[in-house]
Backbone of each chain as ProteinMPNN parsed JSONL, in Angstrom:
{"seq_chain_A": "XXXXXXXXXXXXXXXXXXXXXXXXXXXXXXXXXXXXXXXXXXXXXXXXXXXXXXXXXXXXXXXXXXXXXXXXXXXXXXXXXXXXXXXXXXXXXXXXXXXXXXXXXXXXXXXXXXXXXXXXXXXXXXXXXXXXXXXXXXXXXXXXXX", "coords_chain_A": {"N_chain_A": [[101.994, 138.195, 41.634], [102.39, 141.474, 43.802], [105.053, 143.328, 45.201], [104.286, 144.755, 47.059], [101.504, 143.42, 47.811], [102.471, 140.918, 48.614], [104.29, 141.472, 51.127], [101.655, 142.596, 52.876], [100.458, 140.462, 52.814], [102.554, 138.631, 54.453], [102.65, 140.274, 56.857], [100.222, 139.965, 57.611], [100.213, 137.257, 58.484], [102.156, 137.346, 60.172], [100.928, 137.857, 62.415], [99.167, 136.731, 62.784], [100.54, 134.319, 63.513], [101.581, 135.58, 65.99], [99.207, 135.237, 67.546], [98.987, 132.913, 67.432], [100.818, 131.495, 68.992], [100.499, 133.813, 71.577], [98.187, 132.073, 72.5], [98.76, 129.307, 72.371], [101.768, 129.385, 73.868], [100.539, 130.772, 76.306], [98.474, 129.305, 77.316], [99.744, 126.971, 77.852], [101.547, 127.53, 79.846], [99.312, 128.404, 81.645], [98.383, 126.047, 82.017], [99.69, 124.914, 83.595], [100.035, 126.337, 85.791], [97.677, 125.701, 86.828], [97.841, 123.445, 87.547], [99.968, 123.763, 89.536], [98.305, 124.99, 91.271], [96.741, 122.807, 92.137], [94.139, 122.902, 90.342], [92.322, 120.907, 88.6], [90.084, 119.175, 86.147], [87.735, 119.754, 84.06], [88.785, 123.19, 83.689], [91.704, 122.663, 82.578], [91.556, 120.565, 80.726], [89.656, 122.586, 78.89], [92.64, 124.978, 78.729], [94.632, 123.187, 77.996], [93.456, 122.379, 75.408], [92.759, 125.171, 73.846], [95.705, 125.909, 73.916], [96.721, 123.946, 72.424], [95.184, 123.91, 69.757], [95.883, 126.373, 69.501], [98.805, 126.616, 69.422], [98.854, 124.567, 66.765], [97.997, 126.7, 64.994], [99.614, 128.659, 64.689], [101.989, 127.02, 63.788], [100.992, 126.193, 61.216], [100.803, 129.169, 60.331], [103.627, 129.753, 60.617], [104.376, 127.557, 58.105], [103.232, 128.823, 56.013], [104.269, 130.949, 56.486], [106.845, 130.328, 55.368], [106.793, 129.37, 52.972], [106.419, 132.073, 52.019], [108.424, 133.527, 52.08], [109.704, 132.128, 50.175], [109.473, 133.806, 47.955], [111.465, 135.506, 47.602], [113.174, 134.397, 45.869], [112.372, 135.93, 43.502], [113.078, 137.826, 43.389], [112.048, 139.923, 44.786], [112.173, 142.211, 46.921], [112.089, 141.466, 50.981], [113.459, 141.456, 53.039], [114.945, 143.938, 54.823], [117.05, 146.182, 56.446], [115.979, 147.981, 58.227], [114.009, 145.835, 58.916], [115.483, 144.063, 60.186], [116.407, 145.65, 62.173], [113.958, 145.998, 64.079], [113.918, 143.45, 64.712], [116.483, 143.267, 66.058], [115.551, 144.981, 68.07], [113.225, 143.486, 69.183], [113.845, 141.423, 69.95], [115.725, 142.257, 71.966], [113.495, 142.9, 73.837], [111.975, 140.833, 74.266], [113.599, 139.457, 75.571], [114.237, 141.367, 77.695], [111.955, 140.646, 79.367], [111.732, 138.154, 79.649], [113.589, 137.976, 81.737], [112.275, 139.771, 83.397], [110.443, 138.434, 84.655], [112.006, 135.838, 85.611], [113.128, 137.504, 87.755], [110.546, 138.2, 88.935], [109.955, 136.03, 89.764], [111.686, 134.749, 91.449], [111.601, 136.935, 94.043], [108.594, 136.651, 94.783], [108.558, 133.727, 94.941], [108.929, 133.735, 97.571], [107.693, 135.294, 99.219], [105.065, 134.266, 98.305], [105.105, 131.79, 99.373], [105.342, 132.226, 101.905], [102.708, 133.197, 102.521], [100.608, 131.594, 101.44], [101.956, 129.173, 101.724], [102.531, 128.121, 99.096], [104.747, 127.282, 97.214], [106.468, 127.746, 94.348], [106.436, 126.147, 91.333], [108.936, 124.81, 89.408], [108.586, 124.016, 87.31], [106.183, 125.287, 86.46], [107.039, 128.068, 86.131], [109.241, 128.054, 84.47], [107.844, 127.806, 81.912], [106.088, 130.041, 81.903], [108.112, 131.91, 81.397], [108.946, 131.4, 79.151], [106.867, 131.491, 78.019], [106.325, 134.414, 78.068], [108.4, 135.584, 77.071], [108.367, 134.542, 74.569], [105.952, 135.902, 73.72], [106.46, 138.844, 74.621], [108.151, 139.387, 72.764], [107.731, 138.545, 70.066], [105.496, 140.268, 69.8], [106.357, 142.405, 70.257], [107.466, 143.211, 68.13], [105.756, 142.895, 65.833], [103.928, 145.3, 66.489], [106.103, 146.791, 65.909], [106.201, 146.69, 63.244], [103.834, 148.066, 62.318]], "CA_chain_A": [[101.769, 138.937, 42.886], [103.41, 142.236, 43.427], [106.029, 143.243, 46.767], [103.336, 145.142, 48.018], [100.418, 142.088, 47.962], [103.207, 139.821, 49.482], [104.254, 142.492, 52.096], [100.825, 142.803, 53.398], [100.115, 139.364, 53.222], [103.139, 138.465, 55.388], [102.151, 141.216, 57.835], [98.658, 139.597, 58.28], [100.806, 135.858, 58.487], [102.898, 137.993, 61.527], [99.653, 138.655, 63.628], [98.482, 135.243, 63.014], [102.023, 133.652, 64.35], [101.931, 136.288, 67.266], [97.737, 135.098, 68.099], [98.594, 131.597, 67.624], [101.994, 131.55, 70.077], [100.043, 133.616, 72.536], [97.497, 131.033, 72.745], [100.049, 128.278, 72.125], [102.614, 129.161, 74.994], [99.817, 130.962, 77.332], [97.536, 128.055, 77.839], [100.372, 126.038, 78.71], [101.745, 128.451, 81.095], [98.365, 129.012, 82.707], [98.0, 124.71, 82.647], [100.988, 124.554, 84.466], [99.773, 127.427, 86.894], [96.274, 125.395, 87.511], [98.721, 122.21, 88.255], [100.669, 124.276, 90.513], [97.748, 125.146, 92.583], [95.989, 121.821, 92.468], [92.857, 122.786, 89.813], [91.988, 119.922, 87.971], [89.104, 118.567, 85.365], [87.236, 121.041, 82.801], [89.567, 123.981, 83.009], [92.837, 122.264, 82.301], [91.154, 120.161, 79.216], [89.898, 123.804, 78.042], [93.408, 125.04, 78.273], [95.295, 121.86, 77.32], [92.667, 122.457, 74.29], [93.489, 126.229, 73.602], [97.322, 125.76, 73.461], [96.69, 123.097, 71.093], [94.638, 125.296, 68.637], [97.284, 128.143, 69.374], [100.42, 125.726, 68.385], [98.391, 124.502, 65.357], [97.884, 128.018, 64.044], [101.017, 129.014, 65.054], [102.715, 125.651, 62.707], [100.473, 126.927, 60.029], [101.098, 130.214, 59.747], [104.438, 129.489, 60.046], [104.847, 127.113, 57.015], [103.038, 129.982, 54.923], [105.872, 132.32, 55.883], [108.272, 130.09, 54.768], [106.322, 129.835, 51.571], [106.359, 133.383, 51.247], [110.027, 134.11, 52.069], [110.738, 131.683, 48.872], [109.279, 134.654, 46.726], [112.869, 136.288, 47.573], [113.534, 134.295, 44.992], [111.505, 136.574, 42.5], [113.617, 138.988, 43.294], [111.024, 140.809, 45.491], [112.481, 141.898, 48.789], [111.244, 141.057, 51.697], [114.413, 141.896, 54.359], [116.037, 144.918, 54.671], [117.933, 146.855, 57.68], [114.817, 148.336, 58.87], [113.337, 144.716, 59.844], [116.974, 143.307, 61.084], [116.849, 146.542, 63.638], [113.241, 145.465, 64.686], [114.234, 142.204, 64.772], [116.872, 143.154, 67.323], [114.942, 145.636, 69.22], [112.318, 142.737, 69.526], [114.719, 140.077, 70.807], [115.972, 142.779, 73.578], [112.173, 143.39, 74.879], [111.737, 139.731, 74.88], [114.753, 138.945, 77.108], [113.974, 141.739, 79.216], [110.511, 140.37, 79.408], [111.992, 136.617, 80.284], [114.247, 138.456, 83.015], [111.788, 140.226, 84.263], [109.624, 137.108, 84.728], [112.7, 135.576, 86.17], [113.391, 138.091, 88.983], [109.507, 138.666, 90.051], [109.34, 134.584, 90.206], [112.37, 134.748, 92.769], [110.846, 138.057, 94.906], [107.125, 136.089, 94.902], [108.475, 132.628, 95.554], [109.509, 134.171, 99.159], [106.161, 135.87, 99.14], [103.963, 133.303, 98.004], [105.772, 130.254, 100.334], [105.298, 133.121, 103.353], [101.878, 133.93, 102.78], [99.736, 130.431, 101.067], [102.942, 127.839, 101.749], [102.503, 127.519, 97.73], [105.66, 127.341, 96.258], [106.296, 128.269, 92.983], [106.913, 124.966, 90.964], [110.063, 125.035, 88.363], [107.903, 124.041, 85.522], [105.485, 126.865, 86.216], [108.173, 129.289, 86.343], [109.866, 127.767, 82.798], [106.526, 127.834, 81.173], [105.964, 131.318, 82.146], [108.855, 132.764, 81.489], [108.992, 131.328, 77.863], [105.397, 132.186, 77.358], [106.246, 136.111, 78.205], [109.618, 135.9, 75.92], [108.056, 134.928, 72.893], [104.511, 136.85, 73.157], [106.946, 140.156, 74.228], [109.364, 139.815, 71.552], [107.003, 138.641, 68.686], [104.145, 141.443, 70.021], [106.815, 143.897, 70.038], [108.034, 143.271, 66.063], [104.04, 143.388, 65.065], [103.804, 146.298, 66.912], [107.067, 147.812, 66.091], [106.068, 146.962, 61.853], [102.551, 147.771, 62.075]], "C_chain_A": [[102.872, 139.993, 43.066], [104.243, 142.313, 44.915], [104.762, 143.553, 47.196], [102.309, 143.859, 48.949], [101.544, 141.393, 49.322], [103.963, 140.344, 50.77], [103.19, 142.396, 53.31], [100.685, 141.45, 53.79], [101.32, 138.434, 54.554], [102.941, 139.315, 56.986], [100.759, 140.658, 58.466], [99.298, 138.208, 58.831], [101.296, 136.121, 60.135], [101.707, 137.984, 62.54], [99.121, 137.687, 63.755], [99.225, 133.862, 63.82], [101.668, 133.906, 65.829], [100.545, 135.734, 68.269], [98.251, 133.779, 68.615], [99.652, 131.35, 68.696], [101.258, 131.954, 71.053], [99.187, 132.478, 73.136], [98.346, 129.697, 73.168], [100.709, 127.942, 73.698], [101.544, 129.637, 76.653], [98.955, 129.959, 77.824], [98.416, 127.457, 77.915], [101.089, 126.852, 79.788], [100.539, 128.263, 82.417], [97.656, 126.862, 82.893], [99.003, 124.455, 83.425], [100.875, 125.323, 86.402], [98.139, 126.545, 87.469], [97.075, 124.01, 88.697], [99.144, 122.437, 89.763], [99.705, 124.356, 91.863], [96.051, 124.254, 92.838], [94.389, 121.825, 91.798], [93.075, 121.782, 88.555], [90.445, 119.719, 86.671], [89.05, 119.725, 84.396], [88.498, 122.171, 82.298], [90.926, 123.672, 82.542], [92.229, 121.907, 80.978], [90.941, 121.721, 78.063], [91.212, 124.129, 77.266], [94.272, 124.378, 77.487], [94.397, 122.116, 75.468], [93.132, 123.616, 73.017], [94.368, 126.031, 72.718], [97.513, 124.863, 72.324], [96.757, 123.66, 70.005], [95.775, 126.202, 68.115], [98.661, 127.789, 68.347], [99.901, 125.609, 67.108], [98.439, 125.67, 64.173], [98.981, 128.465, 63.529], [102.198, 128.348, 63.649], [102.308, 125.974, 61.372], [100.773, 127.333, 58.902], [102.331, 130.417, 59.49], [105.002, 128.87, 58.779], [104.625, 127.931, 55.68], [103.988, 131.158, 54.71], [106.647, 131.527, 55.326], [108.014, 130.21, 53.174], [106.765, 130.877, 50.611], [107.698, 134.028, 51.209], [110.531, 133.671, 50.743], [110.548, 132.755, 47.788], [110.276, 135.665, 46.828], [113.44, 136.247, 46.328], [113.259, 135.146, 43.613], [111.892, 137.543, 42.288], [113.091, 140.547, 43.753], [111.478, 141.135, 46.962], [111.947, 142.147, 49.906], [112.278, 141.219, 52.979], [115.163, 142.737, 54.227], [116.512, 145.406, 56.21], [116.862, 147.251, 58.63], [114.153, 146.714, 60.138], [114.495, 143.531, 60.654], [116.984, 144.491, 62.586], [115.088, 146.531, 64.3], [113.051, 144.604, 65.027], [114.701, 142.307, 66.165], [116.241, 144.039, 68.445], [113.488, 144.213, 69.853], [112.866, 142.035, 70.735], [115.108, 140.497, 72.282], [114.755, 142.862, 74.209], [112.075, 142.206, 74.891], [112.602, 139.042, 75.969], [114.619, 140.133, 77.902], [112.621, 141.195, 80.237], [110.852, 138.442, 80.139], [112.809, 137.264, 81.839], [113.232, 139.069, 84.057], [110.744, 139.092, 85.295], [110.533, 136.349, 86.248], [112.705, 136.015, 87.776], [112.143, 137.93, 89.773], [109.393, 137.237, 90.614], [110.773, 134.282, 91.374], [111.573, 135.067, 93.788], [109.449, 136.768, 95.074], [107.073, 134.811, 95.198], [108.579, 132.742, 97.195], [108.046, 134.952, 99.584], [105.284, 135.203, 99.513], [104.477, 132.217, 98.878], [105.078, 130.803, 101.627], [103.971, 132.916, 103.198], [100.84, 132.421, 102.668], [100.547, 129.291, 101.72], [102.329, 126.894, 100.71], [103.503, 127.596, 97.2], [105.816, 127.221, 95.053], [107.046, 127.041, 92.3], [107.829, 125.478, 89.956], [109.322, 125.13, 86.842], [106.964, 125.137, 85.198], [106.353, 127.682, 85.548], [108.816, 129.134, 84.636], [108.89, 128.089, 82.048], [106.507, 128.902, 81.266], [107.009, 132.133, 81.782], [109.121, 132.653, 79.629], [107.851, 131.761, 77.076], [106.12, 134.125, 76.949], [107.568, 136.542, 77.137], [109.134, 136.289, 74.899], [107.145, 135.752, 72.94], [105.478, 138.339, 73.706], [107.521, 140.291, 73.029], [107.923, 139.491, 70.175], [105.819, 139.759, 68.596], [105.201, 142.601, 69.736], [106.884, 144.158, 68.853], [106.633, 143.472, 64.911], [103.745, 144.48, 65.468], [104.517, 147.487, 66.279], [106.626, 148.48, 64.267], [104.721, 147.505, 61.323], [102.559, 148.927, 61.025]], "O_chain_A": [[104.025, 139.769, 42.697], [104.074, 141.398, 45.721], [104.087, 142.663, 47.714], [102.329, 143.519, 50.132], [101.392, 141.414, 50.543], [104.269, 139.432, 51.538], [103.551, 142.184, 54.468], [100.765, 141.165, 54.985], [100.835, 137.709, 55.423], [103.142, 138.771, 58.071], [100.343, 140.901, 59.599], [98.766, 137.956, 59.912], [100.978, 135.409, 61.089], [102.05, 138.21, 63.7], [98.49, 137.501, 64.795], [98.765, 132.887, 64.414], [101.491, 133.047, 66.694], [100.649, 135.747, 69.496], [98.123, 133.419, 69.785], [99.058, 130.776, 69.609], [100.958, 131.033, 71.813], [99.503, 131.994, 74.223], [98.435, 129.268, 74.318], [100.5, 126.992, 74.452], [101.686, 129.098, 77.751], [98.822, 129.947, 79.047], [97.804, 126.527, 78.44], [100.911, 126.308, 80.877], [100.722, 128.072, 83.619], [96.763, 126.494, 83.656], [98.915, 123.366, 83.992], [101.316, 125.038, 87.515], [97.614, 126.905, 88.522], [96.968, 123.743, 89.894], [98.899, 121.777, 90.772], [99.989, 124.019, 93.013], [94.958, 124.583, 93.3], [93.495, 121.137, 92.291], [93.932, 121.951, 87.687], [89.842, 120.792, 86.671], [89.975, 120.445, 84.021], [89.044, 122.213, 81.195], [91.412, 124.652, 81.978], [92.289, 122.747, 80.079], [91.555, 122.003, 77.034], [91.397, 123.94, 76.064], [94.677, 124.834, 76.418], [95.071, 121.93, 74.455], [93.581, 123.392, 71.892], [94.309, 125.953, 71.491], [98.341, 125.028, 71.429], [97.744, 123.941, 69.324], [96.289, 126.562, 67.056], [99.209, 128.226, 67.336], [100.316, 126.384, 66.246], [98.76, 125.617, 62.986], [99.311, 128.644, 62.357], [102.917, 128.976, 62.872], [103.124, 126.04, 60.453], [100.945, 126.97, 57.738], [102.628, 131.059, 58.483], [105.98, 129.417, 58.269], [105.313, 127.907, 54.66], [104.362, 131.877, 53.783], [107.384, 132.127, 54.544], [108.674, 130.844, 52.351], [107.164, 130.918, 49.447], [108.014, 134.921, 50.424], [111.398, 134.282, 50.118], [111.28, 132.737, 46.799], [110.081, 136.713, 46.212], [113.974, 137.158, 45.696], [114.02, 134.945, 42.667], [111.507, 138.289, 41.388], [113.406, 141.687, 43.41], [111.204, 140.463, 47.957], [111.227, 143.145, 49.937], [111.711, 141.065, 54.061], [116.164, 142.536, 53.54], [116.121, 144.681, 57.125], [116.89, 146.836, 59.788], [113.973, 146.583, 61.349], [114.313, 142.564, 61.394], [117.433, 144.231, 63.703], [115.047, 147.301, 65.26], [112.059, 144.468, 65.744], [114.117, 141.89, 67.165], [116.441, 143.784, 69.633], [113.0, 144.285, 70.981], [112.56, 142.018, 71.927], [115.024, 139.847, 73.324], [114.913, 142.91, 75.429], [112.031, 142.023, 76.108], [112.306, 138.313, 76.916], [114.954, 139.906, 79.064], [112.433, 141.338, 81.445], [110.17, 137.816, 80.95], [112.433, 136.858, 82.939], [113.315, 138.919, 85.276], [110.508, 139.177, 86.5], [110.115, 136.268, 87.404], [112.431, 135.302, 88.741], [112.212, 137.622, 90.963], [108.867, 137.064, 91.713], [110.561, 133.369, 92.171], [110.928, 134.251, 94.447], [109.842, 135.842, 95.784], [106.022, 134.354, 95.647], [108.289, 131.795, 97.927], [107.69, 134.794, 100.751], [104.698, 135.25, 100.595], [103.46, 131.528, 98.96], [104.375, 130.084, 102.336], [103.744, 132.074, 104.067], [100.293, 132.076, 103.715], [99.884, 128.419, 102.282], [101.868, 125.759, 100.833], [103.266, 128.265, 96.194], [105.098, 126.345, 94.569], [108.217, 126.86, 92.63], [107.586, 126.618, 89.559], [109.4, 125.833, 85.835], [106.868, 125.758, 84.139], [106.263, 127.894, 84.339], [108.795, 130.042, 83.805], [109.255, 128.967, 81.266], [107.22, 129.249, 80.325], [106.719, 133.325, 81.883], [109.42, 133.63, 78.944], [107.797, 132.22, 75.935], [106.268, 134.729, 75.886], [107.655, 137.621, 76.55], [109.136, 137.37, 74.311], [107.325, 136.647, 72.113], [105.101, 139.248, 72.966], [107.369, 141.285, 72.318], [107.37, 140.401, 69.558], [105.294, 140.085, 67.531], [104.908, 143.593, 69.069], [106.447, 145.211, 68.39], [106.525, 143.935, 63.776], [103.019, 144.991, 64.615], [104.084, 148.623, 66.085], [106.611, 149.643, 63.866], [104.445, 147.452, 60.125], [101.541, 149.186, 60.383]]}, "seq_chain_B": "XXXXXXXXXXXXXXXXXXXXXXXXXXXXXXXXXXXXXXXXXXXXXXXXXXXXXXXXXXXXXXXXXXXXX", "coords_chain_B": {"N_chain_B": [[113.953, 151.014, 68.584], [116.182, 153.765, 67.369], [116.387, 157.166, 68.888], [117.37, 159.086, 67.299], [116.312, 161.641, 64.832], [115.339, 162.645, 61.752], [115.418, 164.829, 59.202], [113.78, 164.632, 56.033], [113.051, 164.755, 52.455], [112.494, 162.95, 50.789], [109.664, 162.457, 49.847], [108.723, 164.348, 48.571], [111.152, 164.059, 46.066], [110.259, 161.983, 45.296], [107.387, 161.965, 44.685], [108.027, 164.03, 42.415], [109.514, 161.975, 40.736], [107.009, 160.916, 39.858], [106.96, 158.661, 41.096], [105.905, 155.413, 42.785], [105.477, 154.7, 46.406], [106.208, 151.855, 46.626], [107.377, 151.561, 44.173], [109.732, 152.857, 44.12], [111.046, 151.797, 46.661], [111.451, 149.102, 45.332], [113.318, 149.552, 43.714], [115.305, 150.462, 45.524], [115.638, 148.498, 46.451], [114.714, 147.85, 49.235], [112.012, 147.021, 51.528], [108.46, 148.049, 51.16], [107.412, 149.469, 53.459], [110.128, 150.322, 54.635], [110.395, 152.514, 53.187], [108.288, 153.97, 53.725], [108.229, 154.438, 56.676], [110.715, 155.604, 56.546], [110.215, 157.795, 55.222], [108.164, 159.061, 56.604], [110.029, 159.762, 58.804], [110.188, 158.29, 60.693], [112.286, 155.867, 61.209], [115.425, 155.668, 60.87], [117.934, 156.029, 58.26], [120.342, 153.856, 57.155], [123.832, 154.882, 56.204], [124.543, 153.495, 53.928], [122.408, 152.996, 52.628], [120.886, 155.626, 52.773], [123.053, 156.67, 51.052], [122.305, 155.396, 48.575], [119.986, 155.871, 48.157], [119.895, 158.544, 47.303], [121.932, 158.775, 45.292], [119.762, 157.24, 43.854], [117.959, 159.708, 42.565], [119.094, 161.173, 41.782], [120.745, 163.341, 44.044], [122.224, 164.721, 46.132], [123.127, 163.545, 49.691], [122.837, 165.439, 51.335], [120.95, 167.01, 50.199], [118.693, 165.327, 50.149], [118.682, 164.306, 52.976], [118.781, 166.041, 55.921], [119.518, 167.043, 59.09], [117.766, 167.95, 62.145], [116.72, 171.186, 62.946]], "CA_chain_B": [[114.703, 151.946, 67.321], [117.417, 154.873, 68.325], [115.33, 157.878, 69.186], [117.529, 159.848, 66.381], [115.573, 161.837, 64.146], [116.275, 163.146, 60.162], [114.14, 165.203, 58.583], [114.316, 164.319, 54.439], [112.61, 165.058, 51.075], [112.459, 161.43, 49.932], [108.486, 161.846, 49.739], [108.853, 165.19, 47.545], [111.855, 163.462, 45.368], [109.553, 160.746, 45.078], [107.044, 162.942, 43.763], [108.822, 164.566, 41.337], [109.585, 161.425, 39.354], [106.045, 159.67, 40.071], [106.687, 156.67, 41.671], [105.107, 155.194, 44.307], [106.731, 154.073, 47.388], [106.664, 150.246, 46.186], [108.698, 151.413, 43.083], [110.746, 153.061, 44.645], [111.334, 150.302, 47.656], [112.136, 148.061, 44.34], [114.418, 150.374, 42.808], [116.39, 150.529, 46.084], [116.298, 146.9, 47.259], [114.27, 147.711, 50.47], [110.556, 147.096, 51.497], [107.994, 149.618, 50.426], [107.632, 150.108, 55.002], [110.858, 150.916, 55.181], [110.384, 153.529, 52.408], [107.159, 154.672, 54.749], [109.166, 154.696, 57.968], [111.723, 156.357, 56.541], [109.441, 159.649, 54.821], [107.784, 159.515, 57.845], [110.606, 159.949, 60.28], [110.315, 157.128, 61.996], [113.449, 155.315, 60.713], [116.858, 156.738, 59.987], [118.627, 154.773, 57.441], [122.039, 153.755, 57.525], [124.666, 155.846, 55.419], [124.757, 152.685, 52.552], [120.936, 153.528, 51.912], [120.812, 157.188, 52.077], [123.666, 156.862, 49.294], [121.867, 154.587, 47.413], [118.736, 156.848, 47.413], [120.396, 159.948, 46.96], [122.225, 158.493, 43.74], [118.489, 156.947, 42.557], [117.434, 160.904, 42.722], [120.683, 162.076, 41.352], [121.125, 164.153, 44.248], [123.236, 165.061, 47.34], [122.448, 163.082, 50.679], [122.339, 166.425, 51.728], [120.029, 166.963, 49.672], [117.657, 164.549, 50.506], [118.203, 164.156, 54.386], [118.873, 167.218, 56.754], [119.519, 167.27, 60.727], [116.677, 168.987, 62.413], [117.608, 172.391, 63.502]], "C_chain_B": [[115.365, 153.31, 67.928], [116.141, 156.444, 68.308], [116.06, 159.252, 68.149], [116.335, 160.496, 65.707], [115.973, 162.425, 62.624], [115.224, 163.797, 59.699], [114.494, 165.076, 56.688], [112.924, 164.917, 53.608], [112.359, 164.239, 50.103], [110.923, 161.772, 48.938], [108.244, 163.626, 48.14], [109.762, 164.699, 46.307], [111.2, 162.531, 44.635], [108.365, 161.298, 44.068], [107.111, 163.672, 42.406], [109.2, 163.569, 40.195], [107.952, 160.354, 39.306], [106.215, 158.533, 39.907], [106.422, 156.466, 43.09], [106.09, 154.619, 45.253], [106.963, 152.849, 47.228], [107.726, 150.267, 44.972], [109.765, 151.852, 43.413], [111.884, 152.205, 46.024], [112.563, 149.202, 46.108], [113.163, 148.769, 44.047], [115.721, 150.259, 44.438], [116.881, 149.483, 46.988], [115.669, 146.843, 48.535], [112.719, 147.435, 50.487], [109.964, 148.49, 51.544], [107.619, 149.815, 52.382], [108.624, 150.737, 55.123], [110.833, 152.151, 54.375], [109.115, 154.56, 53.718], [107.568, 155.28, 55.688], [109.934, 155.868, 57.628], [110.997, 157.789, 56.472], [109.261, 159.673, 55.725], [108.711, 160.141, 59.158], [110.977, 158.982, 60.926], [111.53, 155.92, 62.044], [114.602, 155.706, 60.018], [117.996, 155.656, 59.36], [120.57, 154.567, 57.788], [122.393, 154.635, 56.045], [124.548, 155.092, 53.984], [123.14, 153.089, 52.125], [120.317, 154.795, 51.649], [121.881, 157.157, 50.969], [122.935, 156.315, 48.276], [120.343, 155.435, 47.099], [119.138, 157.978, 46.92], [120.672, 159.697, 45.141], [121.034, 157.938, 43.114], [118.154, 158.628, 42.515], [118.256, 161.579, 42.356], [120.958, 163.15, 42.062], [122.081, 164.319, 45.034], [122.758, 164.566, 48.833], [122.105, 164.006, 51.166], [120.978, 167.118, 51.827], [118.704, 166.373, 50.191], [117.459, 164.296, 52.236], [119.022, 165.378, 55.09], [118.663, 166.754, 58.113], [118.619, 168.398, 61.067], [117.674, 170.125, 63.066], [117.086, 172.629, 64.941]], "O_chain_B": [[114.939, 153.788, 68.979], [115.134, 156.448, 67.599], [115.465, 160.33, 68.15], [115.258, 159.954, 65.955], [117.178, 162.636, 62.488], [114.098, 163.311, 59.802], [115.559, 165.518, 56.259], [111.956, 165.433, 54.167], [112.085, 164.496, 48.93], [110.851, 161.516, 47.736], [107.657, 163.602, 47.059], [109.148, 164.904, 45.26], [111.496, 162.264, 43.471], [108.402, 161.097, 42.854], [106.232, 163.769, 41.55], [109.261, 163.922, 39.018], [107.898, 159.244, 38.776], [105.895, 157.667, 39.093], [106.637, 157.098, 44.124], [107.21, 154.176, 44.994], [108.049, 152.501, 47.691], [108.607, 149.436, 44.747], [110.811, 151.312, 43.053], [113.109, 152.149, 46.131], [113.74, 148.852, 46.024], [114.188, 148.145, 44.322], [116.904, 149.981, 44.241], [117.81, 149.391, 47.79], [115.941, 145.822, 49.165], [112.133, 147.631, 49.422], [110.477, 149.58, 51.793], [107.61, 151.045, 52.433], [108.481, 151.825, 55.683], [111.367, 153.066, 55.0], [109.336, 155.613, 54.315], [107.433, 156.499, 55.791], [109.874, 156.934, 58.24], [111.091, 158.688, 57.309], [110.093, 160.348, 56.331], [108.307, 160.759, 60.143], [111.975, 158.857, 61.637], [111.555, 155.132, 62.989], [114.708, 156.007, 58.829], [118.66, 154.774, 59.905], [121.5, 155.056, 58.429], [121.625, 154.948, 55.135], [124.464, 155.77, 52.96], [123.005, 153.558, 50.995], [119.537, 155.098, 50.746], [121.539, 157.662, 49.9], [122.965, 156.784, 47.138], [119.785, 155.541, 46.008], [118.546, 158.373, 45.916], [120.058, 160.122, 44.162], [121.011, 158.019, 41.886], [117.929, 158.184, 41.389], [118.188, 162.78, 42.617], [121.384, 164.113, 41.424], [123.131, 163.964, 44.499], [121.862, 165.29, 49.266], [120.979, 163.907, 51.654], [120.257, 167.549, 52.727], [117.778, 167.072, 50.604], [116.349, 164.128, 52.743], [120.119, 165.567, 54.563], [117.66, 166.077, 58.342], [118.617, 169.5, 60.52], [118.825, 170.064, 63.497], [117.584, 173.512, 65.64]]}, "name": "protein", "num_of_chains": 2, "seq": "XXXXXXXXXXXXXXXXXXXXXXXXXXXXXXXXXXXXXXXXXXXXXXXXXXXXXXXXXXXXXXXXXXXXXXXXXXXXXXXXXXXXXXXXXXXXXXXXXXXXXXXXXXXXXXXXXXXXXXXXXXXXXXXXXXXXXXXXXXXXXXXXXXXXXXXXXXXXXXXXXXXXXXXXXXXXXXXXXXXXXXXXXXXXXXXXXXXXXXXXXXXXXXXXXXXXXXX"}
């Protein structure tokens, strides 16, 4: 197999990570958000279902990258400067993307208490904020390499 | 990515000895994207990789990458 092949094929591995995480961390986010506001039966199992799927894919596609990183060994490279400075531009849009999360779930707990007297549960709020980390930062680095 | 820009000659250089951007990627230790990125613009290398292309091309970084005017 040549760099190129194994290039591409990691690039399709990336989009399959980034599908299966959204799924993954968003259906538990959004089971945490049904919890929060007391919906029960069918759509939780759905999600609870989802996120499953999502992680699974996710576990996957991960063990195939690791696979494919061992063909470093081959002397084929597969990391250079380019994907270390999309790397870190990723990591910053995902922590602005957890901060931002952060702040609006302050602002909207004062909101949302005022307006429903629903308060915004902790585990929501964790769930959500880790969902929006990883799917910014890993959406940005598929984005950034496309 | 820094909103720098470079304008270069990689993809003419490249040219000139026919090789494709994967041989050339190999030849300089990087992926054949960042070779893409780079012709394209869209990635401005650090100083250790414009030397190292310049010397595969036996030329002058000069040579090969230019500040837009």
């Amino acid at each position: 197999m040549v760099a190129t092949d194994i290039e591409e094929r990691r690039d399709r591995l990336q989009i399959t990570m980034f599908a299966g995480i959204t799924a993954g961390s968003g259906g538990l986010a959004l089971q945490e958000l049904c919890k929060m506001i007391g919906l029960e039966g069918a759509p939780v199992v759905v999600l609870a279902l989802l996120s499953l799927i999502g992680w699974l894919v996710f576990a996957i596609a991960t063990i195939r990258m690791t696979r494919i990183a061992k063909a470093g060994g081959t002397g084929i490279v597969l990391e250079d400067e380019r994907r270390d400075q999309l790397r870190a531009e990723s990591l910053k849009f995902g922590f602005v993307g957890v901060m931002a999360v952060q702040c609006l779930a302050l602002m909207g707990d004062q909101v949302l208490d005022g307006l429903t007297a629903l308060p915004l549960t902790v585990s929501f709020v964790a769930t959500l904020s880790i969902a929006v980390g990883v799917i910014a930062g890993l959406g940005r680095f598929v984005y950034l390499n496309r | 990515m820094s909103g720098e820009k470079l304008r270069n000659t990689l993809k003419v250089h490249r040219a000139m000895r026919d090789w494709t951007q994967a041989q050339l990627a190999e030849h300089a230790g990087v992926t054949r994207k960042s070779i893409n990125a780079i012709e394209r613009g869209h990635f401005v290398p650090s100083t250790v990789l414009a030397l190292k292309l310049a010397a595969l091309f036996e030329v002058s970084v000069e040579t090969l990458f230019q500040l837009p005017e």
